[in-house]
N, C-alpha and C positions, 0 to 999 in steps of 0.2 A: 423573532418573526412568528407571526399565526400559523395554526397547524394547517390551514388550508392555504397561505404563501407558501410556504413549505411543497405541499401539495403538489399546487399550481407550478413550483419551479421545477421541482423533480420532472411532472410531465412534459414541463417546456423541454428539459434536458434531452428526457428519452426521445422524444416527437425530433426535437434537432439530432440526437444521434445516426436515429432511424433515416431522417434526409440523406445526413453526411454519409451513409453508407451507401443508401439508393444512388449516391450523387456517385460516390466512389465508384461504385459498380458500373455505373454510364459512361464515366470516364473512362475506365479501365477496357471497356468494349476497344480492340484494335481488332485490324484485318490483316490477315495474312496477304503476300503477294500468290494466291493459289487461286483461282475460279470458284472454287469449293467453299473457299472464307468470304472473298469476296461478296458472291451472289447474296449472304444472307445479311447485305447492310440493307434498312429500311430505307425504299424510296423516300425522300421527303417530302409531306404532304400536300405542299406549293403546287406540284407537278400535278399531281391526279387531282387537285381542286382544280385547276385552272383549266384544263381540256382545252384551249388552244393557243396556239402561238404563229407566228409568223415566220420562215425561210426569207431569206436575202442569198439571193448569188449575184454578187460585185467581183469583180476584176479586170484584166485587163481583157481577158473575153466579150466583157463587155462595152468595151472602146470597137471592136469589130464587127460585132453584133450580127450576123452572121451564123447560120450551123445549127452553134448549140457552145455550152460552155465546154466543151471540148473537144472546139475547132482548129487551136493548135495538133492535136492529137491525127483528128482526120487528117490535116495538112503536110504534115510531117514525119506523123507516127504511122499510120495507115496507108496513109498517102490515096485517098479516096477520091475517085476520079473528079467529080461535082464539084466539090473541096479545092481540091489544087486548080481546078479550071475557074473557079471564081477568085482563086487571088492573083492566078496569069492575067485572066483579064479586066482587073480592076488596080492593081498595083503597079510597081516597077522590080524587075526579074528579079532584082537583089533586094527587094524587103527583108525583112526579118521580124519573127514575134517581140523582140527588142522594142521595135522603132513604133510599136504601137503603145508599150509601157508608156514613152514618151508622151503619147497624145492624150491618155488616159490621164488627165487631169481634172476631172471631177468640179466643175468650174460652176454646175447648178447644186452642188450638195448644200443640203441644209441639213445638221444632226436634229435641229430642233422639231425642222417640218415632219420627216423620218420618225421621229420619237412622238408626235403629236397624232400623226398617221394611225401610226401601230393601235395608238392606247386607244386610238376613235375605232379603232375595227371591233375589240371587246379581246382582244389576244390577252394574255397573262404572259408571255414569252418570246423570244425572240431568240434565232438563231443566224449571225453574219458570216457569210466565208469569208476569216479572217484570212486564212490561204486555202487557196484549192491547187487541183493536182497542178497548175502552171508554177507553183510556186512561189509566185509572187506573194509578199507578205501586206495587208494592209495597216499594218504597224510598222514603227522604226525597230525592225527588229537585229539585234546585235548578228546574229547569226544568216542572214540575207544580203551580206553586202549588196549594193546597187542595183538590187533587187527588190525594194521594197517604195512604199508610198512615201514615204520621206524622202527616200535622195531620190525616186523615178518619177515622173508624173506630174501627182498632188503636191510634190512636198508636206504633206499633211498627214497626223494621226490618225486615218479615218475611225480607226477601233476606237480610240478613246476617244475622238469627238465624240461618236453614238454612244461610246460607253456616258459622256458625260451628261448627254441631253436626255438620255432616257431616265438616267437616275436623277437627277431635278428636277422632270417634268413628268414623270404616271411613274407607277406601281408597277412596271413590268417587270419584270425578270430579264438580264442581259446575259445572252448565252451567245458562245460564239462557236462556229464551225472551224474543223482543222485538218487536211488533207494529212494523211502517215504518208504518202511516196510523193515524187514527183515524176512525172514522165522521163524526163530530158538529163536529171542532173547527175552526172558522170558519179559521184560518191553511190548514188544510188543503183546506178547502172552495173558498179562494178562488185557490189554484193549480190545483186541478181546473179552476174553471168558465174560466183562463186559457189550458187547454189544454197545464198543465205548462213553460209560459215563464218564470212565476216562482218561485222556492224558498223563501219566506217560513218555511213551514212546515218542511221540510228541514234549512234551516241555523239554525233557530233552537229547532226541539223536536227530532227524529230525528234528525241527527248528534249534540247534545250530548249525548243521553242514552246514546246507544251510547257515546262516549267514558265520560262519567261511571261507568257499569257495569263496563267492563273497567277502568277505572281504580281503581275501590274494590273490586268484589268477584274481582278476575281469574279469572272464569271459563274453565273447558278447554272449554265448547259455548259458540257463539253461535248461537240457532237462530232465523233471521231466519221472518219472514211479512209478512202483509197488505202484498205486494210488486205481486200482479198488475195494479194500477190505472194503475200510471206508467211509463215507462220506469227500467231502471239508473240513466240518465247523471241525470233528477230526483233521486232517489235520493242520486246520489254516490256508489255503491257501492264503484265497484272502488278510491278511492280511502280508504275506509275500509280496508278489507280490505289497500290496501298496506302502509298505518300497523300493520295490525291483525299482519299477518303479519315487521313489519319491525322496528316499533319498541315497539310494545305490551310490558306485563310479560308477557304468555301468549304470545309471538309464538314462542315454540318448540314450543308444547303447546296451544293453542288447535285445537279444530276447527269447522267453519262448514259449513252446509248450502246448499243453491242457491236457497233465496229472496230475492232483490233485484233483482228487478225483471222488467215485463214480458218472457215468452219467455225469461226465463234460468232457471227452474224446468227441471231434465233436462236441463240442456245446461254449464252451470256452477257454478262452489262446488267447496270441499272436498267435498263429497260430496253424492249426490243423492236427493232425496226424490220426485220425480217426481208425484205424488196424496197424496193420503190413503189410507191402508190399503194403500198401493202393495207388492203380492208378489208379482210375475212368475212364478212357480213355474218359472223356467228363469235359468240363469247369466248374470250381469249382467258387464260388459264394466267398467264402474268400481264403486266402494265406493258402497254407496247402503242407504238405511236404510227399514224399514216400520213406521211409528210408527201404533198402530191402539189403539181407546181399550174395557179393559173392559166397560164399558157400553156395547155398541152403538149406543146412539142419541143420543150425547153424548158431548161432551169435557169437558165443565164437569157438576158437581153439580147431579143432579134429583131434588126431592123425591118425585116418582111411579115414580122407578125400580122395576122388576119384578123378580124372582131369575129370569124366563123374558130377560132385557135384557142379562145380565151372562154373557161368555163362558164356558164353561166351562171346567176345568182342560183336560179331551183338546185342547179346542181351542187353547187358548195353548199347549200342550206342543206341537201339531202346528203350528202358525203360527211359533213358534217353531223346529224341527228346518227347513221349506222355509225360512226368510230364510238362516237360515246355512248352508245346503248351498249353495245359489245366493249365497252369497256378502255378504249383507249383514246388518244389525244389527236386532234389533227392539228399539223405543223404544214400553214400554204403557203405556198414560195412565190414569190415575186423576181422579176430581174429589172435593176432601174439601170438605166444607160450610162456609157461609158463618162458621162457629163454629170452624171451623178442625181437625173432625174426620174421621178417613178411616172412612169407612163401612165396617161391619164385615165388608158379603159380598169387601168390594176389599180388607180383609187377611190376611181367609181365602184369595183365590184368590193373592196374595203369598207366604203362609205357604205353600202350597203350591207354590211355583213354586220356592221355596226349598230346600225338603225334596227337590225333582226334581232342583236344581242340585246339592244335596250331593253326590247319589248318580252321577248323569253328567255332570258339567262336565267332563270331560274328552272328552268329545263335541263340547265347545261352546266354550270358552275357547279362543283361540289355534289354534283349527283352520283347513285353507285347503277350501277346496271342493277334489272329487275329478273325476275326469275323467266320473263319471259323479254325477249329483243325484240321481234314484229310478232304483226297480228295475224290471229288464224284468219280473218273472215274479208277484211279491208284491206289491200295490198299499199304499199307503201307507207305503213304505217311504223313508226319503231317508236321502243319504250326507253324511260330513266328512269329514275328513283330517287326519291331524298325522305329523309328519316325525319320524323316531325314528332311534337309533343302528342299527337294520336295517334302516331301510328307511324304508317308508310303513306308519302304522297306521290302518288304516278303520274307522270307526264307523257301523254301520246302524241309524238311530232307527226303531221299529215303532211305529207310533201305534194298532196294534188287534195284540191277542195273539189268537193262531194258537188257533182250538177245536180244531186237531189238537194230538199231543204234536211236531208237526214243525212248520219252515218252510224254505222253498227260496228261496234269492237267486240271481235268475236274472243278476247283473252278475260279482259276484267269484270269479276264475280260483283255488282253491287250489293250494297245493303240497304235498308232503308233511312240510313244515316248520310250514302254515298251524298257529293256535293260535285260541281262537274263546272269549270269557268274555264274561260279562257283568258292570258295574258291579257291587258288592257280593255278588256269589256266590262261594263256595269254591270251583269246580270248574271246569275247561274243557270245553266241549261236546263232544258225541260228533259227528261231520258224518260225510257221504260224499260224491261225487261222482254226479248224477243228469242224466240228458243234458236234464233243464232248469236244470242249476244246482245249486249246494253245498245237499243236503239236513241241515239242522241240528237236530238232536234237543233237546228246551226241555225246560227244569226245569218240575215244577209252578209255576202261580202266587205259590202260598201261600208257597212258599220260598226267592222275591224281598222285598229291600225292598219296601215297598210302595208306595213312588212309582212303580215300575214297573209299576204297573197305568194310567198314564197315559203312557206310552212307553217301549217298552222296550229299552234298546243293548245290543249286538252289537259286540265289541269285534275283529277280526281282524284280525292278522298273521301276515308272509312272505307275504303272497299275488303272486300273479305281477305283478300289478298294469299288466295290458295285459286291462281288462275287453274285456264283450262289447259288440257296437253299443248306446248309447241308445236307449230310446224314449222319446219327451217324456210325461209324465202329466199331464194335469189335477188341478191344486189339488182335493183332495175338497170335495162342497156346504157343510159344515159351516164348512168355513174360507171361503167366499166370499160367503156369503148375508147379510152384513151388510157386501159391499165397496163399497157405492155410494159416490160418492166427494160429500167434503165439505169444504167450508172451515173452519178454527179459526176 
């Protein structure tokens, strides 16, 4: 052989060694079952590229429609005055939450419509209460005897129909939601009143069924709850989560949120949910997500829902622009009906969220927050970023268009290289330099897309990109006045 075959082989060799070793090393990465080992597995980067996804609360809650999705709870647990006098006088004395399992048969579901839905809103994800705190499983799950959507109801898979129609019809991600307690179920009741000494309940319904879920539908979310009653260690958490991250089929693509267990909400997990409706409107230090539900006063299907109940487009568009300038994901929740249909006002406000994504996901998709989040000078303004072949490219979402023909950003330094467009228009803006800031001259309205009448981006490049000092802004009323905080 030539001395430069020779050559060429030897380096082919080292270069493959050098792999097999990097490779080795990747592999050999395990996690301990500790919080300590855990925390430092790498989110995976699906999750923070995609910045949003869609919430589903389905159950049998939503056959009654009613409350909220924990209207058993009121009715029986609480036993809440309102609550109990709307099922005296609408039922028979001797109902029972049972006898509604029954009715709960899902008789408008379509997985395909559902999966068609999601992928037209611009979501990258999706989370299903495959069980919430009633229990009810919507899979045939081994461990739910005659408790579940196969022998009660539906008789139907619902998990894996969605699971199936999502994955042969869009690119989303199938994440599914999973209640740790259940209110009512005597196993679980009875390590309560033990003080959490014994796991009756643990190792015999809540780990199997977490196993059984990732093991049939391999879901990329696992979004834990109903955690805050017991410790982790009852739980068993981090020892899930080591299997989960280690040896699972998702254990490279899986992502997990921080509810399991008392005081581990905001402090642990793949990523942190911290509240309900949780949007700090200031830069968050890890990945963390604001999962906050259309209808205001519910996460579950209510048949007295109001069109005054149901957020508006400005406002999901503006709720949406703070999570991912500040750096985190938002996750909107829907409730479709006991029948298995999505209410018409929640695919309108979809279809529209959609039509917004068309036109600026590049705002939104794959961007990292910028050094600065809103603007000192223009109020409801908030920033992104994405990393370009010249540089840094800022995007400033405007959730209210300017009644002048101007706007002024009192954050971004130009240069005389800057460039300034908007999503979907022909032309680049005319700006100048104003000792408060880059004054920006705006198209008329009428001759924007028209999503852009519910936020409108600002695309600029070459800027100096050594903005002016921050000032913190206040979330606007409109996006906070429904943030009281609440349990699923």
């Amino acid at each position: 052989m030539p001395r430069n075959g020779i050559t060429i082989c030897l380096l082919l060799v080292v270069l493959g060694s050098q792999w097999a070793l990097k490779s080795s090393a990747k592999e050999a990465v395990r996690y301990d079952p500790t919080w300590e080992s855990l925390d430092t597995r790498p989110l995976p980067a699906w999750f923070d590229e995609g910045k949003l996804g869609i919430f589903i609360h389905w159950g049998v809650f939503s056959q009654i429609g009613y409350n909220s999705e924990w209207v058993w709870w009121y009715w029986q647990g609480t036993k809440d005055p309102a609550v109990v006098k709307y099922f005296q006088d609408n039922f028979p004395p001797d109902v029972t939450y049972a006898d509604f399992a029954q009715k709960f048969t899902a008789s408008f579901f379509d997985a395909n419509q559902w999966a068609d839905l999601i992928a037209a809103s611009g979501a990258k994800y999706l989370a299903l209460t495959a069980k919430h705190h009633e229990g009810f499983t919507l899979w045939p799950s081994r461990y739910s005897f005659n408790w579940n959507a196969m022998d009660v109801g539906p008789r139907r898979d619902l998990v894996g129909e969605l699971a199936t129609a999502v994955r042969n019809r869009t690119k989303v991600h199938y994440g599914l939601y999973h209640s740790l307690y259940e209110w009512f179920h005597p196993l679980y009741l009875r390590d309560k009143a033990n003080n959490w000494t014994t796991q009756e309940f643990t190792k015999s319904k809540t780990l199997p069924e977490l196993y059984e879920l990732v093991n049939t539908y391999k879901p990329d979310v696992i979004w834990s709850d109903g955690d805050w009653e017991a410790p982790d260690t009852y739980w068993n958490s981090t020892d899930f989560l080591a299997w989960l991250y280690n040896e699972s089929p998702v254990k490279d693509s899986v992502v997990t949120n921080d509810r399991w267990g008392a005081n581990i909400m905001c402090h642990h997990g793949g990523y942190l949910t911290c509240t309900d409706r949780y949007n700090p409107g200031v830069l968050q230090t890890r990945k963390w997500e604001n999962c906050l539900t259309l209808d205001t006063q519910s996460w579950g299907y209510r048949r007295n829902m109001n069109n005054a109940d149901v957020m508006t487009i400005n406002a999901l568009i503006g709720n949406l622009a703070a999570t991912v300038s500040c750096g985190g994901n938002l996750l909107l929740n829907i409730g479709p009906t006991g029948d298995g249909a999505i209410p018409a006002i929640f695919q309108e406000r979809l279809t529209q969220l959609g039509q917004w994504m068309d036109v600026n996901n590049e705002a939104i998709y794959k961007t990292l927050p910028w050094s600065s989040q809103n603007d000192t000078y223009t109020k409801n303004v908030w920033y992104t970023s994405k990393k370009s072949a010249d540089g840094v490219d800022v995007y400033a979402i405007m959730l209210t268009w300017s009644s002048n023909a101007t706007v002024i950003l009192g954050v971004p330094k130009v240069t005389s290289k800057t460039v300034i467009t908007i999503p979907g228009y022909r032309s680049a803006l005319r700006h100048r330099v104003q000792a408060e800031g880059v004054e920006i001259l705006l198209p008329p309205l009428q001759d924007l897309p028209a999503a852009h009448a519910w936020g409108c981006v600002l695309k600029l490049t070459h800027l100096n990109n050594k903005p002016r000092p921050q000032r913190v802004m206040q979330l606007p009323e409109h996006f906070r006045r429904h943030s009281k905080i609440r349990r699923y």
